[in-house]
C-alpha positions as CSV (number, residue, x, y, z in Angstrom):
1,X,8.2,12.9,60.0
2,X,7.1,16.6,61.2
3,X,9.5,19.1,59.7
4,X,7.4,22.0,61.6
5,X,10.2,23.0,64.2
6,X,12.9,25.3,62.9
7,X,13.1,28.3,61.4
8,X,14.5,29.9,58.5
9,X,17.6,31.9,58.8
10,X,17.8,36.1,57.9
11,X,21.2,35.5,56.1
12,X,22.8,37.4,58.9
13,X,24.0,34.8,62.0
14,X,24.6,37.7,64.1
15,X,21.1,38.8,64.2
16,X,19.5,35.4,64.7
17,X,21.4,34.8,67.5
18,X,20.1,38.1,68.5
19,X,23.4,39.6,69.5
20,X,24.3,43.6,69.7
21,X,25.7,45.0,66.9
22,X,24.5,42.2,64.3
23,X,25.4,43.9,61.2
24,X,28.4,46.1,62.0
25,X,29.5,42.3,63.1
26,X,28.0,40.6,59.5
27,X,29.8,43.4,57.9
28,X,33.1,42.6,59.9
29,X,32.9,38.9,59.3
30,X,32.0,39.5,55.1
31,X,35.1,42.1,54.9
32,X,37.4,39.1,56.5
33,X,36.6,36.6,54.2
34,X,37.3,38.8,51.6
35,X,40.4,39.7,52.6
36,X,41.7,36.4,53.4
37,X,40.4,35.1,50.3
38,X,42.1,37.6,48.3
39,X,45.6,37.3,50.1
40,X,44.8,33.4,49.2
41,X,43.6,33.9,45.8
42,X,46.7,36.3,44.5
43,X,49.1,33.8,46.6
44,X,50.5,36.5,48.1
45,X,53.2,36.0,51.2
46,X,52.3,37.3,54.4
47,X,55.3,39.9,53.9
48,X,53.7,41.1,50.1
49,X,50.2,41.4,51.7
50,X,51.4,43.6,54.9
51,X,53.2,45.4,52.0
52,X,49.8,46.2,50.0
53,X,47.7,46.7,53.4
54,X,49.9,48.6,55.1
55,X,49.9,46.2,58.0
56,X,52.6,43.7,59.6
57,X,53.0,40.3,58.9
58,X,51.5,39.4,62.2
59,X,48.6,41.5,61.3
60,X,48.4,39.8,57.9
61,X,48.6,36.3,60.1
62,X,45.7,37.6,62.5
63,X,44.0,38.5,59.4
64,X,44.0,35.1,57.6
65,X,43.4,33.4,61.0
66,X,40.0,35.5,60.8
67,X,40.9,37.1,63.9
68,X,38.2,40.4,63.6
69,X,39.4,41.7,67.8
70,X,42.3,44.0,66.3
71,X,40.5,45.4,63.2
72,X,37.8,48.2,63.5
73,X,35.2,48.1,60.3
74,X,36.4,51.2,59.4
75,X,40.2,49.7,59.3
76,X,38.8,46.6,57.2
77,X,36.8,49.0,54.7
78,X,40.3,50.4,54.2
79,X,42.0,47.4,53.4
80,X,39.1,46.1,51.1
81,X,39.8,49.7,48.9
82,X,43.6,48.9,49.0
83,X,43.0,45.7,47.0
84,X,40.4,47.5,44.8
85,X,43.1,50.0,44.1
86,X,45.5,47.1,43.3
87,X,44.4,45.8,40.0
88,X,47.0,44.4,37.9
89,X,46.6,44.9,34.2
90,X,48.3,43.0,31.7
C-alpha cells in the first residue's frame, strides 16, 4: 500500500484549510477550549462563572457550547486573565 498522498498538517486547521484570518481564528478556538475547560474543571455553575467573567449565564452557555460568533479575541483574552486573576490559595 502507497501512503504517498496526504499531507502533514501545520498544527493550525484554520490555515490548512486556507481560510482568512487563520490564526486570529486558531487563537479564538485555543482561548475557547480553555475557557470551557476551566468552567468544567473548577465545576463551576453557569451562574458562578458569569459571576467571575463578568458575563450572563447565557453567555456562559454560548461559551461552553464553543459558540466563538459573540466573543471578539480581545473579549476572550479578557476572560482568560479573569481566571488567571482567580487563583485560589489554600
Amino acid at each position: 500500500m502507497n501512503d504517498e498522498n496526504y499531507t502533514i498538517g501545520s498544527g493550525n486547521v484554520f490555515a490548512d484549510a486556507d481560510l482568512p484570518d487563520a490564526e486570529e481564528c486558531f487563537e479564538r478556538a485555543e482561548l475557547l477550549c480553555y475557557l470551557a475547560s476551566e468552567v468544567s474543571r473548577r465545576n463551576l455553575s453557569r451562574h458562578r462563572a458569569a459571576s467571575l467573567l463578568g458575563i450572563s449565564p447565557l453567555r456562559v452557555f454560548c461559551l461552553l457550547q464553543t459558540r466563538w460568533s459573540g466573543f471578539s479575541l480581545q473579549r476572550l483574552r479578557q476572560m482568560k486573565a479573569k481566571f488567571e486573576r482567580n487563583v485560589a490559595v489554600s
